[in-house]
N, C-alpha and C positions, 0 to 999 in steps of 0.2 A: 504493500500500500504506500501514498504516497502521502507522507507526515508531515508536519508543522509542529514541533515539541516548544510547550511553555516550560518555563522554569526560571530562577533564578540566583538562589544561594549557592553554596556547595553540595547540601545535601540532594539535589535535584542531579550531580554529575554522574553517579553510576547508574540510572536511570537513561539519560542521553548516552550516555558511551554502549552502554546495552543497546539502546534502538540502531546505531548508527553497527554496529556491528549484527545485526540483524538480517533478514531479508527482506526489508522496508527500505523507503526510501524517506532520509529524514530534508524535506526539502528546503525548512526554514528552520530560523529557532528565532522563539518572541521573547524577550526577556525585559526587565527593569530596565530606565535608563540609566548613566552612567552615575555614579553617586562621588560625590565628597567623601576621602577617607584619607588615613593616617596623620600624620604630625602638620606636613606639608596641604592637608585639606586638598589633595590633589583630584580631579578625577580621574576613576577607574572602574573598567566595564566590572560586570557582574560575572561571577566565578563560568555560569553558563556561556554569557556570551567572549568569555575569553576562552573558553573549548572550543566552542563555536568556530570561533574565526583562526586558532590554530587547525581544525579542520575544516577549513575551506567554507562552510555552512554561512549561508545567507543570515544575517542576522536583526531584526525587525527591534527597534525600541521605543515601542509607541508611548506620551507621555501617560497617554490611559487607552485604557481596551477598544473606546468608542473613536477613538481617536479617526477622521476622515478616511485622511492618507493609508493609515494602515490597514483599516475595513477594506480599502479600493485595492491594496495589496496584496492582501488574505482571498481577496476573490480571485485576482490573478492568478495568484498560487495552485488556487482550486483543491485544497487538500483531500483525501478520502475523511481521515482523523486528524484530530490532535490533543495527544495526551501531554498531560497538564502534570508537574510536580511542581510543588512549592511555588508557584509566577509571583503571589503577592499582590492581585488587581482581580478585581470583580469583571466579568464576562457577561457585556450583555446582550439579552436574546437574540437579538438577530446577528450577534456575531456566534452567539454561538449555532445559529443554522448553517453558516456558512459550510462547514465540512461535512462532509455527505451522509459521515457516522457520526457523527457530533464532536464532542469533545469528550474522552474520559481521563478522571481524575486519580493519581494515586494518595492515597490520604493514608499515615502514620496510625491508625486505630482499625477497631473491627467495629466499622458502623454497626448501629446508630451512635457506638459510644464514642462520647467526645469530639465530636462534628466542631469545626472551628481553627484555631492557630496555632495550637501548642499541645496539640493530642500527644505526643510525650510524654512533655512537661506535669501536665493535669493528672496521667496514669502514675507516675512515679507517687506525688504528692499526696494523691490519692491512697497509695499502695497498691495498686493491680497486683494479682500477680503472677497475669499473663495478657500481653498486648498484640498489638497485629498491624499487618494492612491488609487492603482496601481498594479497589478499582473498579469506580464506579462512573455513569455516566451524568455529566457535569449539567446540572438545572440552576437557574436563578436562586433558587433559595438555597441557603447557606451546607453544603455537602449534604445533602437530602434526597440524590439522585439514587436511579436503580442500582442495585449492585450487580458487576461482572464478576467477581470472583474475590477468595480472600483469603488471607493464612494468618496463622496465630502464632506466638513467641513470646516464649518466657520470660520475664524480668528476672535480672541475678539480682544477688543480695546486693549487688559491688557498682552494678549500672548507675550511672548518671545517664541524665538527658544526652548528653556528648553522644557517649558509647551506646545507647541503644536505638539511638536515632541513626547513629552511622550503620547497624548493623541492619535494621529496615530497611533503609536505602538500598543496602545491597540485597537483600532477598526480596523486595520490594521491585527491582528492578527485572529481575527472572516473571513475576506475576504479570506485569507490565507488560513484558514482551507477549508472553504466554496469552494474555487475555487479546493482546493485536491478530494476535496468527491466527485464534479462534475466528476475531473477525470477520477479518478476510476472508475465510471459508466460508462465514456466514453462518457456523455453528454453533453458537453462542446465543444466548439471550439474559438480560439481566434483570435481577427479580427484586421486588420495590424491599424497600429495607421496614424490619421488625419497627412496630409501634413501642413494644416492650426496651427497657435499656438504654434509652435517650437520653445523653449529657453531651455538657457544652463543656468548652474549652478553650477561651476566649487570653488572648496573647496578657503574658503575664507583665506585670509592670513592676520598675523597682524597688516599689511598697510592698509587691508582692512576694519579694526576697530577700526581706526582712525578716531573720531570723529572733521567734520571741522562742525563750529559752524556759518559761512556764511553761512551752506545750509536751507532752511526753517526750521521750526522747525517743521513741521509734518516728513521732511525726517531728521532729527536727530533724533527724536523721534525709528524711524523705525527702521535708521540705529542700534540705539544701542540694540534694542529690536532683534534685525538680529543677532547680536552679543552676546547674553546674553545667556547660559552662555560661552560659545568658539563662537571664539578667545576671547572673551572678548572685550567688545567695552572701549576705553581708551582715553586720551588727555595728556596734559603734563602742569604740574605746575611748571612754573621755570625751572630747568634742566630737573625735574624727572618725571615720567608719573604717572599720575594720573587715577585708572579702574574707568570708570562709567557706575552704573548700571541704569536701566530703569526710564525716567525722565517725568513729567507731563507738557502737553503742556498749556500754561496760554494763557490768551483773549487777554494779554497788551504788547505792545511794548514797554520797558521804558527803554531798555538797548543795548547798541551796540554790536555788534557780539565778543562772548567770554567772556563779559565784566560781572564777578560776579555783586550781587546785595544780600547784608548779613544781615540776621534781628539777632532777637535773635532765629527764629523756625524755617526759611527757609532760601536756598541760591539758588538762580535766577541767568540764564546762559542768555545773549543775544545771539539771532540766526540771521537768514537774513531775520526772520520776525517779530512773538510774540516771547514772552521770553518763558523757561522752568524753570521748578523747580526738581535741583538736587533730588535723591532721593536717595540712599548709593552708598558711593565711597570708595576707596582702594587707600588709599597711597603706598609709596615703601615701603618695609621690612612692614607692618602691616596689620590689619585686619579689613573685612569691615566695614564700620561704617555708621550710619546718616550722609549726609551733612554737618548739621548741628553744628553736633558733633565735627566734621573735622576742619569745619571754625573756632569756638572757643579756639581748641586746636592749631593751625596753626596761630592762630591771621589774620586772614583776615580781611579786609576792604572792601567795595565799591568800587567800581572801579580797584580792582585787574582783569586781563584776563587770561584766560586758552587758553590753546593752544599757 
């Protein structure tokens, strides 16, 4: 068949590098336009369109979906499909008539759960503990389309959002191709998704990875693993926030909520149940470091409280 793949982050690359290694033909790719990033505020295309354009691939960056120019170019194109990972821009109907199969969507969860921006993120926090994707066919309302097909996957005790997101993508992108070729045959049909099981999962914001250290410590645990590595899960030392990355839940309650607890090899957070043990944390202006490291440069005591 003859494709047009949306996408835009990184997470959307072993999906495009799967189709293009396919028996399809990937004819465009539609991605974000160029954004502001690092020190120098420079711009630089999106992870997608710099694949893209290292393989030869026509690359489309409409400033929105509706956009004239690029509706007049998507009809040129005349795609069969075009499946969609992470684009980041709302599709609207009559573009998405355009491709002659529509468009489908691969989405991070096992509809209906967690329909939205951070089906990860929302799974971890939550504590699932077993996630999936998803490739469905893409309608106005928010991932609510029929489903093509789906697989499920374990959460480790160890996963962050990072690593379980990265491992989706890759089996994720096998589904992907799999549900195209059905296509194409025309053997396939995809069937409306369960009313039962319906959660959102709406993009997390930096309030939202703010770690409160009252909460159990299997849900700080979570939370910051939810959080790892965007938004970044964090608290605050003194004035300044402090990033914490993913912490080990311990058997013993020896410390009040917040309340450090500093050896010479570890430094133990009280929660609203057992305590946890820091594991690298991010001061302001520096880089990340062991706990550890942290405390003795920082001269911590016992009994210091974060947050």
């Amino acid at each position: 068949m003859r494709l047009v793949f949306a996408g835009t982050p990184e997470v959307a690359l072993p999906a495009l590098d799967a189709l293009v290694e396919s028996d399809h033909e990937v004819a465009a790719v539609v991605t974000r336009p160029d954004a502001r990033a690092g020190r120098g505020r420079t711009l630089r295309p999106s992870p997608v369109a710099a694949r893209a354009l290292d393989l030869g691939i026509e690359v489309l960056r409409p400033p929105r979906p509706s956009d004239p120019d690029f509706v007049a170019r998507l009809g040129e194109i005349a795609p069969d499909c075009a499946p969609v990972v992470a684009y980041g821009g709302l599709i609207p109907a009559d573009v998405l008539a355009i491709p002659r199969l529509g468009w489908v969507n691969l989405h991070f969860s096992v509809l209906p759960a967690w329909r939205g921006a951070a089906p990860v993120q929302h799974a971890l926090i939550a504590g699932d503990e077993v996630t999936g994707a998803s490739v469905f066919s893409l309608v106005p309302e928010l991932d609510a389309g029929p489903v093509f097909g789906l697989l499920t996957e374990r959460i480790r005790p160890e996963d962050t959002a990072g690593t379980l997101l990265a491992r989706l993508a890759d089996v994720g992108s096998g589904l992907l191709v799999d549900v195209l070729d059905h296509l194409a045959l025309g053997d396939i049909e995809a069937r409306p998704q369960p009313e039962d099981g319906l959660s959102y999962a709406p993009k997390l914001t930096t309030e939202d990875a703010r770690v409160d250290w009252s909460a159990p410590a299997l849900g700080v645990d979570r939370r910051i693993r939810g959080c790892t590595p965007a938004p970044g899960a964090w608290t605050t030392y003194g004035d300044e926030r402090l990033k914490v990355g993913p912490v080990t839940v311990l058997d013993s309650a020896e410390l009040k909520p917040g309340a450090l607890g500093v050896s010479k090899s570890e430094v133990r957070v009280g929660t609203g149940t057992t305590d946890v043990m820091l594991g690298d944390v991010q001061p302001h202006g520096k880089k990340a470091m062991p706990a550890a490291d942290w405390a003795r440069g920082a001269r911590l005591e016992s009994g210091t409280r974060l947050g």
